[in-house]
C-alpha positions in Angstrom: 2.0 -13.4 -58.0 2.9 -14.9 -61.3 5.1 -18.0 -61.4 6.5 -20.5 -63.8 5.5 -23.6 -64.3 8.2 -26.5 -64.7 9.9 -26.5 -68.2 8.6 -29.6 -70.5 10.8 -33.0 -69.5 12.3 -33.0 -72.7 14.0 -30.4 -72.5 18.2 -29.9 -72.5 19.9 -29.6 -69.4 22.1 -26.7 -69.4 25.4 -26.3 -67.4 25.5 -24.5 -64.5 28.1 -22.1 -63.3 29.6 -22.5 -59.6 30.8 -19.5 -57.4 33.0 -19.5 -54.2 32.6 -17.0 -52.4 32.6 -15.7 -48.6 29.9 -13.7 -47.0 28.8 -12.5 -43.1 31.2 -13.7 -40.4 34.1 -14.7 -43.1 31.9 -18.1 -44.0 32.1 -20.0 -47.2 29.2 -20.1 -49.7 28.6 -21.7 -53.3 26.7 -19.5 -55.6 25.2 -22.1 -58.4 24.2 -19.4 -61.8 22.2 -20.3 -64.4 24.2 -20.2 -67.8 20.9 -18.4 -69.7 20.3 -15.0 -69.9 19.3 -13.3 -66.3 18.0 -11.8 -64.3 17.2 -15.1 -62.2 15.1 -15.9 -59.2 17.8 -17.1 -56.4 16.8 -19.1 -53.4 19.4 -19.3 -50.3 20.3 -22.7 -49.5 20.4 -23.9 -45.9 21.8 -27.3 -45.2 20.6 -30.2 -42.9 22.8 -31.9 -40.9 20.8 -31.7 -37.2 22.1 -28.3 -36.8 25.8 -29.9 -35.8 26.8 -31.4 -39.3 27.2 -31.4 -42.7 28.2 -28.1 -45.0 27.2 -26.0 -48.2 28.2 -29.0 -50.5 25.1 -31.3 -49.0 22.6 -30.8 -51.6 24.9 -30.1 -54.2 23.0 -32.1 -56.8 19.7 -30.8 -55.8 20.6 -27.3 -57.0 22.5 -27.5 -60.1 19.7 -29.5 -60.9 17.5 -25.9 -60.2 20.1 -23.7 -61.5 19.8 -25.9 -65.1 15.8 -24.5 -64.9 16.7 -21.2 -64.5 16.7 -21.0 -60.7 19.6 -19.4 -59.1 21.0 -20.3 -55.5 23.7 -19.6 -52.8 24.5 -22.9 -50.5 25.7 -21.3 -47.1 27.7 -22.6 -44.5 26.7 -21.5 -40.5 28.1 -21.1 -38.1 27.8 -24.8 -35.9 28.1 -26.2 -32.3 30.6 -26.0 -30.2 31.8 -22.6 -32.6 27.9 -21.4 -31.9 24.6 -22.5 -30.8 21.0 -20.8 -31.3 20.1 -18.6 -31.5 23.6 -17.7 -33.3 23.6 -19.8 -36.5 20.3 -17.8 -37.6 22.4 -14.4 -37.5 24.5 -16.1 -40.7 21.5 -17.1 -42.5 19.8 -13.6 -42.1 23.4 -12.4 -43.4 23.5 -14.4 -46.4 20.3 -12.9 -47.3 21.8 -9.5 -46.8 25.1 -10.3 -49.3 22.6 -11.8 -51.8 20.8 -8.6 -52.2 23.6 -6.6 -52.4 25.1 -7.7 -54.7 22.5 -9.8 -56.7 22.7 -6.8 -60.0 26.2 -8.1 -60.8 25.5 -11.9 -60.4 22.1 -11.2 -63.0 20.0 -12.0 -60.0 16.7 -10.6 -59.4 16.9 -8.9 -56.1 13.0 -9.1 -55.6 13.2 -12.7 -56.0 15.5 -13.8 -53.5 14.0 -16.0 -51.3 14.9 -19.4 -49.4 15.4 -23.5 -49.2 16.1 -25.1 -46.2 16.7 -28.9 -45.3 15.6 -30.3 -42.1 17.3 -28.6 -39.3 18.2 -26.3 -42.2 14.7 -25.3 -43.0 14.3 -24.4 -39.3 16.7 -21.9 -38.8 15.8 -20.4 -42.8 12.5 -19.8 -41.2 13.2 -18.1 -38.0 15.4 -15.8 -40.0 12.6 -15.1 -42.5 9.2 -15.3 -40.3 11.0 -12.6 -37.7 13.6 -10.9 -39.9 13.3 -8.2 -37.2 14.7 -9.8 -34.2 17.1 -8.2 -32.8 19.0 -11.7 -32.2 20.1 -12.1 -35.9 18.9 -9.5 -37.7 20.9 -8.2 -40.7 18.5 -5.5 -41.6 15.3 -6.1 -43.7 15.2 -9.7 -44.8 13.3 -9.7 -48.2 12.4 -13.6 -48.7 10.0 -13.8 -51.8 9.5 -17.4 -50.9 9.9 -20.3 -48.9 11.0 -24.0 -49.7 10.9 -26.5 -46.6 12.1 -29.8 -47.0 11.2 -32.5 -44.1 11.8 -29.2 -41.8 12.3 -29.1 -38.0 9.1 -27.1 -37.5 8.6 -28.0 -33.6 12.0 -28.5 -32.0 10.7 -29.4 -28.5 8.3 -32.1 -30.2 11.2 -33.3 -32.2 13.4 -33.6 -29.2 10.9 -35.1 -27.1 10.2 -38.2 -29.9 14.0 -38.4 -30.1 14.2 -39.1 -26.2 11.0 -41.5 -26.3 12.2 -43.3 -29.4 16.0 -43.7 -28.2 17.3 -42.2 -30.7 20.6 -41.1 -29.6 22.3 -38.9 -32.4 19.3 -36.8 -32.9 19.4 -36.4 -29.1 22.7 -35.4 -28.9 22.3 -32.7 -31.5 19.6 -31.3 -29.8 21.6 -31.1 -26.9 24.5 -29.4 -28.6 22.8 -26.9 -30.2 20.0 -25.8 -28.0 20.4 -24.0 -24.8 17.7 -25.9 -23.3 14.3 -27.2 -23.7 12.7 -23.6 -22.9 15.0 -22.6 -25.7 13.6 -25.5 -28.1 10.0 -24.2 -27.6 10.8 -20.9 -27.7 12.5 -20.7 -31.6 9.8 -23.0 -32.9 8.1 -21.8 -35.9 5.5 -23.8 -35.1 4.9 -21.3 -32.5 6.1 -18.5 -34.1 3.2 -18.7 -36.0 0.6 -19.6 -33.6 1.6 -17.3 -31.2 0.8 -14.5 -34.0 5.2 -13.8 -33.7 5.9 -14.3 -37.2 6.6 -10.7 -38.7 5.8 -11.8 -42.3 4.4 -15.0 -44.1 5.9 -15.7 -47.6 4.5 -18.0 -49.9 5.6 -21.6 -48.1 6.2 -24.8 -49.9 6.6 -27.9 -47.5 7.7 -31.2 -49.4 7.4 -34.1 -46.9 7.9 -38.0 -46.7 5.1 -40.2 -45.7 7.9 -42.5 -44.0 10.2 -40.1 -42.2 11.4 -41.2 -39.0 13.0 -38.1 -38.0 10.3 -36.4 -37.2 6.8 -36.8 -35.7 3.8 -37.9 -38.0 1.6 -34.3 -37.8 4.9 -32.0 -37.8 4.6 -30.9 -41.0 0.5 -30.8 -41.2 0.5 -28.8 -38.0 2.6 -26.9 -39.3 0.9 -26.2 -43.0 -2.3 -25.6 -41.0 -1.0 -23.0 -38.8 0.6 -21.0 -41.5 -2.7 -21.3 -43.2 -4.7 -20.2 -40.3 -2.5 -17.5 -40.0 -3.4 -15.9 -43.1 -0.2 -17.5 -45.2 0.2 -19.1 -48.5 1.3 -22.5 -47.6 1.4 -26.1 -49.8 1.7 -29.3 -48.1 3.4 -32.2 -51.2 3.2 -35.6 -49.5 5.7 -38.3 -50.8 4.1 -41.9 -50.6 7.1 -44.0 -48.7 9.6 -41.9 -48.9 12.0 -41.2 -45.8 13.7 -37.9 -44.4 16.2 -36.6 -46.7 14.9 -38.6 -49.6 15.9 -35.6 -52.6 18.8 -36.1 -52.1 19.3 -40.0 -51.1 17.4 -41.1 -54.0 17.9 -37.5 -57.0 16.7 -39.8 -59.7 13.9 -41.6 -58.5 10.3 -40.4 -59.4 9.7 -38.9 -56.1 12.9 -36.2 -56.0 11.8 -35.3 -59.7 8.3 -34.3 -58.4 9.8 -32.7 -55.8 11.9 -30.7 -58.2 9.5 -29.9 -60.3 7.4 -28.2 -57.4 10.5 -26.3 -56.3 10.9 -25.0 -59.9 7.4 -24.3 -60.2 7.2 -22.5 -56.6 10.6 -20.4 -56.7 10.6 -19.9 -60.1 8.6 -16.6 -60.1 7.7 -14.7 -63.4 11.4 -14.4 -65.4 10.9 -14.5 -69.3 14.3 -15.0 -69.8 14.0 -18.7 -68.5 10.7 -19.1 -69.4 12.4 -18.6 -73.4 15.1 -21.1 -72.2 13.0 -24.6 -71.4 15.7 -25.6 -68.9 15.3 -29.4 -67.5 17.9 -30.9 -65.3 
């Protein structure tokens, strides 16, 4: 699989063009187009927000920063509690994937290179809907994710919850509690286990970017989970951030940390496209 590798710091920032637009269930989405010549890799954006909160707009920054290097994406909202709990919220991700494809010739999108970035809670429900694009629960037909971008993510739902309740930490608590059935439910749409358990139906190429300091999550989640997906037979990366808490790209979008992670996110999504390879985009 060829890739690109991050364009040269120097280079101009171009302007991105936005797209509103509504796909799946009736649900709002921002397409964020590169201004260069296409076609573009696209990434589907899933937001964090502990499954309960937040919308498409979250990590606005974050990807006009990757559409002015050439990277395409759509930023989804789901479906959230008390509207829908899981497994339901995974049925409008899988569906976002669906409208991307269809209709990726006439946004200059490559339709091969469609695949995914999810934040957090976000990044757990992108990959249930793209390790089991199959199940019956959400699918929306064949889910073709090239690859996979997982910041901070929610890989072990039960082990979160469990370090929530231990640590007192009520709002993460509560989330759990709105969106999950029950703790059976928690353990049974983990990833973590997906993967294990030998569940996952396919294993794109996985980027994790993670904070050495993040308090939302337990200190092995995302090692355990890198390993597994490794173990499995998966392409996975594991970027450790020195210090840097959960949700740091987009707390902190200038410091040096959210550059690096940028630049890994260009370099891992931004599969082989000469057209913005020529263009030297930087945000």
């Amino acid at each position: 699989m060829h890739r690109l590798h991050a364009a040269p710091a120097a280079a101009r920032v171009s302007a991105a063009a936005r797209r509103d637009v509504r796909y799946g269930a009736d649900l709002a989405a921002r397409l964020h187009l590169p201004a260069c010549a296409g076609p573009f890799p696209a990434l589907i954006s899933v937001h964090g927000g502990s499954w309960c909160h937040g919308d498409r707009l979250m990590h606005e920054r974050t990807l006009e920063r990757l559409a002015g290097r050439g990277i395409a994406s759509m930023a989804i909202d789901f479906r959230m509690p008390p509207q829908a709990r899981y497994p339901e919220p995974i049925a409008d991700v899988a569906a976002a994937f669906a409208w991307l494809s269809r209709n990726a010739g006439r946004l200059s999108i490559d339709a091969g290179l469609i695949g995914g970035i999810g934040f957090s809670s976000g990044a757990h429900q992108l990959l249930l809907a793209a390790l089991r694009p199959g199940d019956p629960r959400w699918s929306a037909g064949p889910v073709e994710c090239a690859v996979l971008v997982a910041a901070f993510p929610v890989t072990d739902p039960l082990a979160r919850y469990r370090m929530a309740r231990a640590h007192s930490l009520s709002p993460l608590v509560d989330a759990h509690l709105a969106y999950w059935p029950s703790e059976q439910a928690m353990a049974e749409g983990s990833p973590q286990r997906l993967v294990e358990s030998g569940e996952a139906e396919r294993l794109p190429p996985l980027l994790v970017l993670q904070g050495t300091a993040d308090e939302n999550l337990t200190d092995d989640m995302a090692a355990r989970f890198v390993e597994a997906y490794r173990d499995a037979g998966g392409e996975a990366t594991l970027a450790l951030f020195e210090g840097e808490p959960h949700g740091f790209i987009d707390r902190s979008p200038d410091s040096a940390a959210s550059r690096r992670a940028l630049d890994l996110i260009v370099e891992h999504a931004g599969l082989a496209n000469p057209a913005t390879e020529r263009a030297g985009l930087q945000a």
